[in-house]
N, C-alpha and C positions, 0 to 999 in steps of 0.2 A: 504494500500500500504506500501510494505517493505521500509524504510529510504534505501539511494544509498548516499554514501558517494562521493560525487563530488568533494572533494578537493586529492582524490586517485587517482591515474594517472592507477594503473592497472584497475579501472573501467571501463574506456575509451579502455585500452587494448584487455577486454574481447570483446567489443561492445558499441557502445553507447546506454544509458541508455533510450529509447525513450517511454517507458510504465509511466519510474519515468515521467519523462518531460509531458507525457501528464496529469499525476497526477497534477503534479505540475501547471501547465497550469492553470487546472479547480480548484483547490483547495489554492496551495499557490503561483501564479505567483512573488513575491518575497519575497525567502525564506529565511532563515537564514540556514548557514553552520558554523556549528561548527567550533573554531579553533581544530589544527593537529597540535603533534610535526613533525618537518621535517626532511627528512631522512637524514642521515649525510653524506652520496656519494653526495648532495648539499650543505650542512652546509657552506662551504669555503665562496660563493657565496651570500647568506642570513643569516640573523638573524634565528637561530634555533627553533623557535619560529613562528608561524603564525597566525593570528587572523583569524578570523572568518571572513565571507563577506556574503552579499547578494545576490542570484541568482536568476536573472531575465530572465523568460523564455517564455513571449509573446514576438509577435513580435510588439505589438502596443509600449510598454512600452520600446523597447529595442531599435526604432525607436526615441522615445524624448529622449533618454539620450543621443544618439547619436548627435541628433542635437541640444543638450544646453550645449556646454561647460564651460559656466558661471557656472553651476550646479554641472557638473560632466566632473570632468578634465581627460587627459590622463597624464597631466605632472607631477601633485602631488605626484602619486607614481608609477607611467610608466603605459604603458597597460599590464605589468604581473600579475598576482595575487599573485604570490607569494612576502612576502614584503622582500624588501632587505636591506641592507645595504646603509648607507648614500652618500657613497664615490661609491657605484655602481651605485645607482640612480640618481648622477651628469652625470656619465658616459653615462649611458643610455638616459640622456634628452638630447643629442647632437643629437639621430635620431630621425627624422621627426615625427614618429608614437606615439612618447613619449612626444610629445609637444603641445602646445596649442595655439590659437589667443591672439595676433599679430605674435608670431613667427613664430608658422608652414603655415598660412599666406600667409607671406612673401617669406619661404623657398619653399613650395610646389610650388609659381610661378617660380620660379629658376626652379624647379626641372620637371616641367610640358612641359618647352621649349624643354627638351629630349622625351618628350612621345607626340608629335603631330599626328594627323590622319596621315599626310602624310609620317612621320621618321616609324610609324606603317605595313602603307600601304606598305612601302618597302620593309618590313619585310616576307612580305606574301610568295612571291615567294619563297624565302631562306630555312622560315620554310616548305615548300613542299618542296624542295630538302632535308630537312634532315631527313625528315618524311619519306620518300622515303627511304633513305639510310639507316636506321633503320630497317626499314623491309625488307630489302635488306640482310641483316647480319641475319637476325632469319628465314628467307621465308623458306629456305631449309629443317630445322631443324626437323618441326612436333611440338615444344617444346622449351619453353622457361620459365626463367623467368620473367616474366612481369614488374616486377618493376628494377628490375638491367637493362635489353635488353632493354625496352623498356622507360616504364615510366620516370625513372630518367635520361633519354639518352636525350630525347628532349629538356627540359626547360634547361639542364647544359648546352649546345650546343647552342642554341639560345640567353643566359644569355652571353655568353661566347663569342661568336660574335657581340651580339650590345656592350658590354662593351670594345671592341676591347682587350679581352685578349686570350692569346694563346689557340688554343683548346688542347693541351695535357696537361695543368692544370686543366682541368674539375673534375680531379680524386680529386685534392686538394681542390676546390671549395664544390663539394661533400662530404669530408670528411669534411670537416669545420662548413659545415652547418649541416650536422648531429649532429656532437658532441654538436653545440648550442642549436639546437632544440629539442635535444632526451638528455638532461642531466638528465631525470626522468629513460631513459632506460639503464637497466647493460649493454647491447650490446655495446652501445656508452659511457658511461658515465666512464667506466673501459679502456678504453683505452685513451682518453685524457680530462683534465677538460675543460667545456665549457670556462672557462677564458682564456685558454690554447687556445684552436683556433680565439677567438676572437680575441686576441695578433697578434695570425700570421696570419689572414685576414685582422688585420688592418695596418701590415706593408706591406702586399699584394697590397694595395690598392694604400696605399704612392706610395710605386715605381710605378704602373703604372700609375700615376699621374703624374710623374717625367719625366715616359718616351713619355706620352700624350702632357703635356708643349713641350718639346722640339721636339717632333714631330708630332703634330695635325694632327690626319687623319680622315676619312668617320667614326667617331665612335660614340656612346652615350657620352664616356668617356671624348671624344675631345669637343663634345657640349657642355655637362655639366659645364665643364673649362671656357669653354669660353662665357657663358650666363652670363645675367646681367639683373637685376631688380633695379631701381632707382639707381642705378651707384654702387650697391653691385655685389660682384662674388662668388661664392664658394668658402672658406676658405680651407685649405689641411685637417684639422680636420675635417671639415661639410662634405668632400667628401670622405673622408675615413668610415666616418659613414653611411654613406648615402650608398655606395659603398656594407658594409656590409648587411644595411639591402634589398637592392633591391636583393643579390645572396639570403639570404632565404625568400625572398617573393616571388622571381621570378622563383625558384626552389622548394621549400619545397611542396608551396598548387598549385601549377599548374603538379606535380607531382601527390599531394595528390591527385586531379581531378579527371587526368587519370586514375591510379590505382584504385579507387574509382567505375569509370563509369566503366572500364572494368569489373567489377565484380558484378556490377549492374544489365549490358548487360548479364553477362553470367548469373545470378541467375533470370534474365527475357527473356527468349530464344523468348519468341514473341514479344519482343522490340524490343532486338537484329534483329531479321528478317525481322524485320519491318523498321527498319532503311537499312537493307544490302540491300534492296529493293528498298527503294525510300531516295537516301543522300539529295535530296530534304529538309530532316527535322534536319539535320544536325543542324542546328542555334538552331532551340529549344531544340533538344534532349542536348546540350549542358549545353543549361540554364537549363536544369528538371536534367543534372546529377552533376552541382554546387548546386543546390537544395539539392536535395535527399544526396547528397556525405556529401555537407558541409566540404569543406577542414578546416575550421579554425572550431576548437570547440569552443574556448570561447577568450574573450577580458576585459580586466576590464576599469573600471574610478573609481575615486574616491571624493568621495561626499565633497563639497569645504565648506558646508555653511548644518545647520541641513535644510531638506526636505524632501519632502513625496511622494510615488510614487505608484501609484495603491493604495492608501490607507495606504500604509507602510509608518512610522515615520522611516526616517534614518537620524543619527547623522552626523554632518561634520566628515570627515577625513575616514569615514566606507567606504571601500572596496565596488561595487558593480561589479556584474560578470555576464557578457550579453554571453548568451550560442545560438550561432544560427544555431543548429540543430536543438535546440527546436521551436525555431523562424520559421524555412522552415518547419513544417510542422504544422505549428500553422494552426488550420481548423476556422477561425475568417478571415484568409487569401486565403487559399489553400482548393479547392473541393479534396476530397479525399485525404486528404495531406501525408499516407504512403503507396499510390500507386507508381508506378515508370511507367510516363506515357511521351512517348517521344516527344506525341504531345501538351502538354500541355501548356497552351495560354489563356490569359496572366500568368506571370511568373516572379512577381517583388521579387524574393530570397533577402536573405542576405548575402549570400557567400562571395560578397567583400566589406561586412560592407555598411555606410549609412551615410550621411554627410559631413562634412570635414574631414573625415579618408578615404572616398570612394577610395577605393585601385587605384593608380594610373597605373599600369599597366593591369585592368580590361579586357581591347580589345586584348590586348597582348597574356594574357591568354586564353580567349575566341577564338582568331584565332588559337593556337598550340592542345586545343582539337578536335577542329570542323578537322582543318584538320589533326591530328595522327590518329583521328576515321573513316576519308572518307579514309585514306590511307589501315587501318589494317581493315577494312569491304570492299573494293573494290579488297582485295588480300587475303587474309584471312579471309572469309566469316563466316565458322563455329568456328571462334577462343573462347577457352571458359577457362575457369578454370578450372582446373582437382586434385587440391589437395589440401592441409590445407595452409592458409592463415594467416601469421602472422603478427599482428598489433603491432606499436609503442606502449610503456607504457606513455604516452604523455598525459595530462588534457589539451594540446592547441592548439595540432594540431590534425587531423584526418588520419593516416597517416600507410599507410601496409609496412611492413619492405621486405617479401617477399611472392610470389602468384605465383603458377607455371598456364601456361598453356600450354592449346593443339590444333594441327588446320592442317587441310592438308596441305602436304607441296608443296609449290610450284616445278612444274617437270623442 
């Protein structure tokens, strides 16, 4: 098997690597990745310079690291892999996702009071109004793009309205979180530096914070203010951070999702039919296209204490890099694991991680695909892909920049 350089973000651009990964599976489930100089369109950002790390690509293995943080931390050197700079990584351990017990903890109960069944449940109906309204604007057409029209339209929309911020900011929201999360790709990364939008989302945030204080309404943003654990509250810096990471978690890979499962559907036309048939399976086909999609490509931790994992001696402070594409179709786990099967049951994926990182907005997500897909298969039946699909240059998200398609048009 050809070595596939996993620390190259056009790797990921071409496709994900999933022949290496099964290689790697049966032969070195955690591997050593060479250090790489880093390109200097991120140099500002990081240390020029990056070490090597470990890639872990079973799901059993990717499972215990997840849940021993005593082992293998998020906060020692964030969940990037790339290493940064010391004064970036103060910065960076301000969001939840970058932090470890006792803190995140504590923060994640604060933060959990915004995400209950019931503030969820409310949600439902809205997200079908706007699932609606989406396809309302492309029905006509024959032709769209699917990831501008559609994909990126939902979760900005929905993000946008639980955070009680104006819907014709979406455009800015969208721009912002690109620029953070695509700073591997020229597309984004030449028009503003990631440091550069993160600046202006986190005075973004301020003010609406400011203007949430002084006028509390029916919002997330109003909850969040006003929650309290052991007579603690959200701080203006925890909520400005927190602020920014919920717009790209709650936009980037519930986007990726979509975009993803649409093109899933369309490169399996007896899914697709099979689903426009009976929405009956709607719930699974959901969970088989977080599976199969895998919005987040990879997460690191980093090793606290020297320890051994699958037989691997890894040193304290060593980088390890949990990759859960390879993880969803780990066959230890998954019958048939790179079929794309919509009825398939059970379906315990990794798509929103495992542990105390378990993605908090999980249901959220899971509600905005099941219903964008009962909406664009109940009116757009034969909707399919009809031309080249271009993917993010990204090693950590899974992510199509643009994907046209086609579909009779509504008369």
């Amino acid at each position: 098997m050809q070595t596939v350089d996993l620390y190259d973000a056009s790797t990921f651009e071409r496709a994900i690597p999933h022949d290496y990964f099964r290689w790697l599976r049966e032969n070195e489930p955690v591997h050593w990745q060479p250090p790489r100089p880093l390109s200097t369109q991120v140099a500002d950002l990081m240390q020029t310079e990056q070490r090597g790390f470990w890639a872990v690509s079973r799901y059993r293995d990717i499972v215990e690291i997840s849940l021993d943080q005593e082992r293998f931390s998020s906060e020692r050197g964030t969940v990037l892999n790339n290493d940064l700079t010391e004064d970036r990584m103060a910065q960076l351990r301000l969001w939840m996702i970058n932090q470890d017990a006792p803190r995140h903890t504590k923060l994640r109960k604060l933060i959990n009071k915004g995400f209950t069944k019931r503030i969820v449940q409310q949600m439902d109906r809205h997200v079908r109004e706007l699932s609606a309204g989406i396809v309302d604007r492309v029905a006509r057409r024959g032709e769209c793009d699917f990831v501008a029209d559609v994909a990126s339209e939902l979760p900005l929309l929905v993000i946008a309205e639980l955070m009680g911020c104006p819907v014709e900011d979406r455009t800015k929201l969208f721009n912002w979180s690109n620029q953070m999360i695509g700073f591997e790709d020229p597309d984004f990364s030449n028009e503003m530096g990631a440091a550069d939008a993160m600046g202006e989302m986190f005075e973004y945030a301020g003010h609406l914070a400011q203007l949430r204080r002084n006028d509390p309404r029916e919002d997330l943003t109003s909850v969040l203010l006003g929650a309290e654990v052991d007579g603690e509250r959200l701080d203006e810096l925890t909520f400005n951070m927190f602020f920014m990471l919920l717009i790209l978690a709650g936009n980037e890979t519930t986007r990726n999702a979509i975009s993803g499962g649409m093109l899933a559907l369309s490169e399996h036309p007896d899914q697709r039919s099979k689903l426009a048939q009976d929405l009956s399976l709607l719930p699974r086909a959901t969970e088989e296209i977080l599976r199969y999609v895998s919005p987040v490509i990879s997460m690191r931790r980093t090793a606290t204490r020297d320890v051994e994992l699958a037989g691997q001696k890894i040193a304290e402070n060593e980088k390890v890099v949990m990759f859960y594409p390879s993880a969803n179709r780990d066959p230890e786990i998954f019958d048939r694991p790179d079929e794309f099967d919509i009825t398939r049951d059970p379906n315990v994926h990794l798509a929103f991680g495992w542990g105390p990182h378990f993605c908090l907005g999980a249901n959220l997500a899971r509600a905005e695909i099941r219903i964008v897909f009962s909406e664009l298969l109940t009116r757009l039946p034969d909707i399919e892909v009809c031309g080249p699909v271009r993917r993010l240059r990204s090693s950590t998200v899974n992510s199509i920049k643009s994907m046209p398609v086609r579909f009779t048009p509504e008369s």
